[in-house]
C-alpha positions in Angstrom: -16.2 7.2 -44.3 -13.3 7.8 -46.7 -10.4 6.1 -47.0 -8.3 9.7 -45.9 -10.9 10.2 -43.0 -10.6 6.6 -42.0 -6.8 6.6 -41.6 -6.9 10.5 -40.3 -9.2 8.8 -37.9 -7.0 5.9 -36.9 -3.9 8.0 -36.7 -5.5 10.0 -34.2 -6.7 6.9 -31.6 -3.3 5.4 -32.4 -2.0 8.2 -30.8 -4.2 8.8 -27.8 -3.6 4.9 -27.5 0.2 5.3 -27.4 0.3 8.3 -25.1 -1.8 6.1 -22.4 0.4 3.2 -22.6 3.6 6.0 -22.0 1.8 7.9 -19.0 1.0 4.2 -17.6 4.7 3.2 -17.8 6.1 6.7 -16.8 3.6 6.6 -13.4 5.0 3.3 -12.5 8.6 4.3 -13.2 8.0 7.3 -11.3 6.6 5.6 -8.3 9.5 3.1 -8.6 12.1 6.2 -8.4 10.3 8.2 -5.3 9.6 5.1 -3.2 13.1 4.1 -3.5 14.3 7.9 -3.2 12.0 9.0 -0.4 10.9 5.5 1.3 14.5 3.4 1.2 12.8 1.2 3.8 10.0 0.3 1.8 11.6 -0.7 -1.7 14.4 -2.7 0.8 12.0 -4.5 2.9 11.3 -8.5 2.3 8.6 -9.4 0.5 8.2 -12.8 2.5 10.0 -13.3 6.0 13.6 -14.7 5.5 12.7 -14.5 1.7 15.4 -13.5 -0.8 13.0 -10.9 -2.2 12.8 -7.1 -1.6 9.5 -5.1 -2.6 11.7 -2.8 -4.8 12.7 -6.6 -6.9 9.2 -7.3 -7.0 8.1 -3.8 -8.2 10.9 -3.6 -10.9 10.0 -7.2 -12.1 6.6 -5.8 -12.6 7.4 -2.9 -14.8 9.0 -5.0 -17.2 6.7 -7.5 -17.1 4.0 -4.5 -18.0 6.2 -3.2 -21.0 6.8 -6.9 -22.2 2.6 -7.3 -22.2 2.1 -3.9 -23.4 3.5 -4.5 -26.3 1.7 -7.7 -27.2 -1.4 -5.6 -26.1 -0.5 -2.7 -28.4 0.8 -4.9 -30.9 -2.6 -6.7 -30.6 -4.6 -3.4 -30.9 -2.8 -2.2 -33.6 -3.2 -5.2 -36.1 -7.2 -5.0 -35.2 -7.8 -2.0 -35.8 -5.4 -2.0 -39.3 -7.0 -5.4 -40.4 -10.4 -3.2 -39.6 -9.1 -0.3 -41.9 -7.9 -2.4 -44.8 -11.4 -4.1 -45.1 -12.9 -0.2 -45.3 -10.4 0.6 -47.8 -11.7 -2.6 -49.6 
């Protein structure tokens, strides 16, 4: 493969891989938003009896703690498939 059909070819599954990691974030935001627009009483109800933790804490911790390992997944991904690239180029 050529070096211009290599990185062609990499630009492209960068970009399929970056528009699944965005639909992935913007379902879980969007669930986040209707369950606490249309279901109030689920997002406020405890996680644990007498706990200090609602569902909707619990959900929103989760979609940050998704975004924070999405990027070291992506980050991980993308240095691969570069280091992977440079040694065609090579």
């Amino acid at each position: 493969m050529t070096t211009s059909k290599a990185k062609s070819a990499y630009l492209k599954w960068r970009s399929r891989f970056v528009l699944k990691l965005a639909l992935f974030h913007f379902t879980l935001v969007i669930i986040f938003d209707l369950l606490g627009a249309f279901a109030p009483e689920i997002m406020t109800s405890e996680v644990m009896t007498g706990g200090d933790f609602s569902v909707g804490i619990v959900f929103g911790l989760g979609i940050v703690f998704s975004v924070m390992l999405s990027a070291v997944f992506y980050t991980y991904q993308i240095n691969k498939k570069e280091v992977e690239l440079s040694k065609e180029s090579n």
